[in-house]
N, C-alpha and C positions, 0 to 999 in steps of 0.2 A: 080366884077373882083378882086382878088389877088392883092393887092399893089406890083409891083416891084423894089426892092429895089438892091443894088450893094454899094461895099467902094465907086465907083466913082461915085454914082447917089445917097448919103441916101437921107431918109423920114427927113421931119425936125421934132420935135419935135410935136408941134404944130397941125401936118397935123395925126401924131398917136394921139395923143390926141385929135381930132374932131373925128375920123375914132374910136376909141374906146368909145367914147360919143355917138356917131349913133348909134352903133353896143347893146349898153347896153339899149340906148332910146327906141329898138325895141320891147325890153322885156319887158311882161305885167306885171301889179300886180299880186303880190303871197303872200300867207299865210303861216309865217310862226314860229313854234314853237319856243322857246329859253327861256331860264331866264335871267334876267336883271342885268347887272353888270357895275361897274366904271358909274352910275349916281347922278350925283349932281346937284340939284334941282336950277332953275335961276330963281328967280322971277322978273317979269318983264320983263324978252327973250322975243322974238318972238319965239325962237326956242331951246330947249331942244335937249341935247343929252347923251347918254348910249349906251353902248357895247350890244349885244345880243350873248348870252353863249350858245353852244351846252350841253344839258343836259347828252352826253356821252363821248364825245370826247375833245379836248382841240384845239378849233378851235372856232370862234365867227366873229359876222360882227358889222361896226357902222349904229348906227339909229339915224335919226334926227327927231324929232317929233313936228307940230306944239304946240304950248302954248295951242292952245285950246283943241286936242285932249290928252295932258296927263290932261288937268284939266277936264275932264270930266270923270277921272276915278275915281271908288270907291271897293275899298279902293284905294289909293292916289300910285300913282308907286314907287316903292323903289327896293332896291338890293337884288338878289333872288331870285324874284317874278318869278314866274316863269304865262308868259302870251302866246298869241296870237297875233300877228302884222301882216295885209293886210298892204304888201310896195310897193313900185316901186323901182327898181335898178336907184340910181342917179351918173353919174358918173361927175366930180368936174374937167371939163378941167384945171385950172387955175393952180392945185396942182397936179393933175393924182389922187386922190385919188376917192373911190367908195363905198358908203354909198347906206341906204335903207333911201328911204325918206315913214315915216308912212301916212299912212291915216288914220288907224282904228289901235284901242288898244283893246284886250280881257282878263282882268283877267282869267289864268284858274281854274274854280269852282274847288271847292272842290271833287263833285260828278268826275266829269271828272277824278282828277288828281288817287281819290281811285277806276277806270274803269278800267285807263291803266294800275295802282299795279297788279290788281286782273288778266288782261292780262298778264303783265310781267311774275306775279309768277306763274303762267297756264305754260306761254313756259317755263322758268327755272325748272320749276318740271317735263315738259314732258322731259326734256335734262338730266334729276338724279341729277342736281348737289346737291337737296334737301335730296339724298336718304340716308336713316341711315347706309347702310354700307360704304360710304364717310367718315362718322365722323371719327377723329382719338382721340387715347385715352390723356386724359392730362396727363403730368409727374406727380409723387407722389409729390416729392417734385424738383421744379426746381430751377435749375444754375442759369437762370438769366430768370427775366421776362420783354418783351417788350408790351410798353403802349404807347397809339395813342390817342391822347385826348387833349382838345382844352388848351389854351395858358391861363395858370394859373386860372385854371378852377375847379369847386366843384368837377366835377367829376375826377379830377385829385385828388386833397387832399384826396377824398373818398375810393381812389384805394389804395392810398400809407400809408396814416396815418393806415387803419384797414387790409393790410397787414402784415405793419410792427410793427403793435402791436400782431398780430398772432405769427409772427416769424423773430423775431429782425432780423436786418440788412441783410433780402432777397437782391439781387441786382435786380434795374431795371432799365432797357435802358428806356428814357423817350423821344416820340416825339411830340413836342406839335406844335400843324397846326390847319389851319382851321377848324371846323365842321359844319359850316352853310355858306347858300353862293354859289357861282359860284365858288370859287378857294377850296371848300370841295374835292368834286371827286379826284380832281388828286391831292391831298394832302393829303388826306388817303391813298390811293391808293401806291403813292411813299415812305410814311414813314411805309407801311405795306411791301412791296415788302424791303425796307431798312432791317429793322427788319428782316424778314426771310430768309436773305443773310449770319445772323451771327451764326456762328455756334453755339457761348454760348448761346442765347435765344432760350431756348425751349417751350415758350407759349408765345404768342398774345394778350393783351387786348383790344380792340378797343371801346374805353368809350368817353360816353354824357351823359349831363344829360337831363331831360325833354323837352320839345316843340312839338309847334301845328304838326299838320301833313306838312304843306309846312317846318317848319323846320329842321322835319328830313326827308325830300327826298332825301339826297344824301346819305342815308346808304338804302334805295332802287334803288339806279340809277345800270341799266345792269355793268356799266364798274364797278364801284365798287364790284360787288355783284363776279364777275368772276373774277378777282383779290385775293378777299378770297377765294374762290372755287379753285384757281393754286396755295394755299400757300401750304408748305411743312409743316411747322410749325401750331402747333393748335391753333386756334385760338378762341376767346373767344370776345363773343359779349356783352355789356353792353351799351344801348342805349335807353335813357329815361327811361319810371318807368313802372313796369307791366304790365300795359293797353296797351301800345307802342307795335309795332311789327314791323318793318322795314323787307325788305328784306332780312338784314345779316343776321339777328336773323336765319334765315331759311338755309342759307347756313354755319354759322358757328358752329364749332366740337362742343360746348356747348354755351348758350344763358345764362345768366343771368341776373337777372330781374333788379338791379340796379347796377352800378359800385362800391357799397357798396358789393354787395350779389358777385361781378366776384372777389374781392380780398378774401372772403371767400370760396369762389368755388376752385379758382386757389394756394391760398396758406395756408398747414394745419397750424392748432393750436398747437403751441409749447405745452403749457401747456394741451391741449389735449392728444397730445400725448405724454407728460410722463407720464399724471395718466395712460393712457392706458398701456405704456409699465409696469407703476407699478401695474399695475392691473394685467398684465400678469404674472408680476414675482411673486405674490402674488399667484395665482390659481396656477400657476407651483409648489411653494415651499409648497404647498398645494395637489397637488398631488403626488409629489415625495416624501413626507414624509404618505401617504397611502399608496400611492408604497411601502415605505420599511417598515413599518408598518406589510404590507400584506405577504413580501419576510418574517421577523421576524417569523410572526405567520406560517408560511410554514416550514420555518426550524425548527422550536422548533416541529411542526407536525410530520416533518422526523425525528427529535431526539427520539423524543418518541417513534414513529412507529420501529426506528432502534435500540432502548435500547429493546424495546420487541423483537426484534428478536432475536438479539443476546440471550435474556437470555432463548428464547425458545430451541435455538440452542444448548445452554448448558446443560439446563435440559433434551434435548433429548438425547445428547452427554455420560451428566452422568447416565442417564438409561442404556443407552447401555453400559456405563464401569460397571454400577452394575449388568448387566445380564452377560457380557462378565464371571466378574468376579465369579459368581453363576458358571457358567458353567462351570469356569476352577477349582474352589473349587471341584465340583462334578466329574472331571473326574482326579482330583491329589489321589496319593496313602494313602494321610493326608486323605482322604474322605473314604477311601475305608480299611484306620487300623481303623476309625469311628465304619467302621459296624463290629468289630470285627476279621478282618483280621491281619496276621502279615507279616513281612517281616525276612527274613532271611540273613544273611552275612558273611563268612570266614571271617577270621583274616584279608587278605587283603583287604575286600571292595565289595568281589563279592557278588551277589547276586545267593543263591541258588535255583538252580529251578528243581536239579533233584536230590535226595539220593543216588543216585552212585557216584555221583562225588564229595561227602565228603567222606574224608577218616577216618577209625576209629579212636578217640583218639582226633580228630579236633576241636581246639576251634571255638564256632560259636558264633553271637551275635543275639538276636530276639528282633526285635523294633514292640514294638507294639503302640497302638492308644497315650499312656500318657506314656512315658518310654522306655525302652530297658534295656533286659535278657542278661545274659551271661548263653550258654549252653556249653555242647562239645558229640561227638559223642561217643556212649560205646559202638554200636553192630554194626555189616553191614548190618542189617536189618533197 
């Protein structure tokens, strides 16, 4: 039955606290999943305790473990581990507090843990977030670069020293957190989401360096892996060495094989590219000097082509003024006193062309071919 409760009738404390003891005592043992966080080994306890971490969420419960059952574990229990625990819900009248009391501890294998990847990344690839048209392109050269990477760590010096000897005094937003661990996830997570709020960082790094496979599980953990997959900003994986594959690798805009190789991927070679630009300007001033080279040899072509014209132009020019002038030779009266003709004229200038119409007595002049007569007329015949 429903406790009834009223301001004029409360529960005392006490009577909720046995009635929430009952209520938890009813519940069986259960199995269940988590990695190990906030434990510190007590030798000589009777009783051990650690936090157990949700592997996606940021939510956890306490465990109290007999001495015997963590000492029968191998490898020996530490933080991260990510195990198995068969509990029972213990609830702590005296304090209200509410712990799993262990009975069994499972390391979880190896084979296990590379089962559920191989699941995980099955559902993430059936969802696209794997798929190559998601990737976005990285900036040629960026404003500012954001780097996620553990708290003064190689792969921190790795990122920045062989960037900025690429290309002196780049700017990078630098967030350094967790990378292994129970407090990894939501510490990538947040200083990735941070980073991609700003509008100067146009690229992402998110660098580790090397470790076994349980160490880098939280750059395959779901919440992390969707986190990169909603960033707006490109983002650039660099997590352990070659052989290593995490989940990000898979969902981030480019993978890079060491946090050496993502500072060469994400930012050019200065000196690269000025032999290239002088590589450029070298072919250019090499071709534009063919060019006019070529333009030279065209024009002196046209010169020549157009001196011949011209002078064809004129020697036909002047053919036609020495025919011109044949013909007007041959049809002037100079051509025709030639053939032994003459010309006749009165004293004034006329030209005679009938004998009647000189009068007796009349001086006349006769121009012939070489010279000119003086006559005059004696008859009217």
């Amino acid at each position: 039955m429903p406790l009834e409760t009223s301001p004029e009738a409360p529960a005392a404390v006490r009577t909720i606290s046995r009635m929430l003891s009952d209520w938890v005592n009813r519940l069986g043992a259960v199995w269940i999943d988590g990695q190990v966080a906030e434990y510190r080994p007590r030798p000589g306890a009777r009783f051990h305790y650690f936090v157990l971490r949700d592997t996606d969420v940021d939510m956890s419960l306490s465990v109290k473990a007999d001495a015997g059952v963590i000492g029968r574990l191998d490898p020996p229990l530490s933080e991260g581990q990510r195990i198995l625990v068969h509990a029972r819900p213990d609830f702590y009248v005296g304090r209200g507090s509410l712990s799993l009391l262990a009975r069994e501890i499972r390391p979880v294998g190896l084979g296990a843990l590379l089962a559920e990847l191989a699941r995980l990344k099955e559902l993430l690839t059936a969802e696209g977030l794997f798929a190559p048209e998601r990737k976005k392109r990285l900036p040629f050269i960026p404003s500012r670069v954001g780097l996620v990477c553990g708290r003064a760590s190689a792969a921190m010096d790795d990122v920045l020293v062989n960037a900025r000897e690429r290309w002196p005094g780049i700017p990078f937003e630098v967030r350094e957190v967790p990378v292994q661990g129970p407090q990894a996830v939501p510490a990538v997570s947040a200083a990735i989401a941070e980073l991609d709020a700003m509008a100067d960082v146009d690229v992402i790094i998110v660098a580790r360096g090397g470790g076994s496979v349980e160490d880098l599980l939280p750059f395959s953990n779901e919440a992390l892996v969707r986190a990169v997959a909603a960033c707006r900003t490109p983002v650039v994986s660099a997590i352990g060495h070659e052989q290593d594959a995490p989940l990000i690798d898979f969902v981030a805009d480019l993978r890079a094989s060491t946090p050496t190789d993502a500072a060469k991927r994400v930012v050019p070679s200065l000196r690269e590219q000025q032999e290239l630009v002088g590589g450029l300007r070298r072919r250019n001033a090499i071709v534009l000097r063919h060019l006019v080279e070529r333009e030279q040899q065209a024009l002196q072509h046209r010169r020549q082509r157009s001196h011949a014209i011209v002078l064809g132009r004129l020697e036909a020019a002047s053919a036609d003024v020495v025919h011109l002038a044949a013909r007007v030779r041959s049809l002037s009266p100079a051509a025709t006193l030639d053939r032994g003709y003459a010309i006749v004229t009165t004293a004034d200038g006329g030209i005679v062309r009938d004998a009647d119409s000189v009068q007796q007595g009349s001086d006349l002049e006769v121009r012939v071919a070489r010279g000119r007569l003086r006559a005059r007329r004696i008859d009217g015949n």
